[in-house]
N, C-alpha and C positions, 0 to 999 in steps of 0.2 A: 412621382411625387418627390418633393425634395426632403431629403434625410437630415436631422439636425445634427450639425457636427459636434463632437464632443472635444472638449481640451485635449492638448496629447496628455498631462498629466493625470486624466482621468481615464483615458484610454489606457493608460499604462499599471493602471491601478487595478484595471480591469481584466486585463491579461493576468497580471500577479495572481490574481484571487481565484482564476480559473484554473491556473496551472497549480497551484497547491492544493486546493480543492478535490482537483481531482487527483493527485497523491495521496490524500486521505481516504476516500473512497476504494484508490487501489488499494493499500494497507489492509484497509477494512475487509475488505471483498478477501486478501492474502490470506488473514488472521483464522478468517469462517472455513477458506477453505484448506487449510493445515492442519485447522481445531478437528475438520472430521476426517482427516485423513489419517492423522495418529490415533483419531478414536476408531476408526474401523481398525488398524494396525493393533493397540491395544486389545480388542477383542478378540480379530486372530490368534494373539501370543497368549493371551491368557493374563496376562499379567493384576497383580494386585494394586498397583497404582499408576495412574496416567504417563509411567515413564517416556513413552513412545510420544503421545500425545506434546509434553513439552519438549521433547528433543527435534521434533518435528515442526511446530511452531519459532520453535527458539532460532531453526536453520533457516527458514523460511522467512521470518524477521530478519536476520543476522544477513542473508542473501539480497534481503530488498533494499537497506541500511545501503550495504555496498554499491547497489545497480544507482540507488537513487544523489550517493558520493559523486559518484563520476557522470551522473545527467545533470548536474548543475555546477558541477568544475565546464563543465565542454560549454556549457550557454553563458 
């Protein structure tokens, strides 16, 4: 069958939306899995407040900030 062609400005519109898209969802997916890796860390230490838990989110953010700088300087 024949595929109906789309504009390239809709095609391009389409790529955008997938490619940050799914930056978001990496984020997300980053955030959950930092959130429990300082929380198991914090229950190891013992500690009285989530210190571990934000220093470990905070790097983890701070890390993908970085990675996601220089994936869109290079495109």
């Amino acid at each position: 069958m024949h595929e109906p062609r789309l504009p390239p400005q809709w095609r391009r519109n389409a790529q955008a939306y997938i490619k940050y898209s799914g930056m978001v969802f990496e984020l997300l997916a980053l955030l959950l899995i930092s959130y429990w890796i300082g929380q198991y860390i914090d229950r190891i230490a013992h500690t009285s407040k989530p210190y571990w838990t934000a220093a470990v989110i905070l790097f983890f953010f701070i890390t993908w900030l970085i990675r996601m700088y220089y994936q869109l300087l290079k495109k």
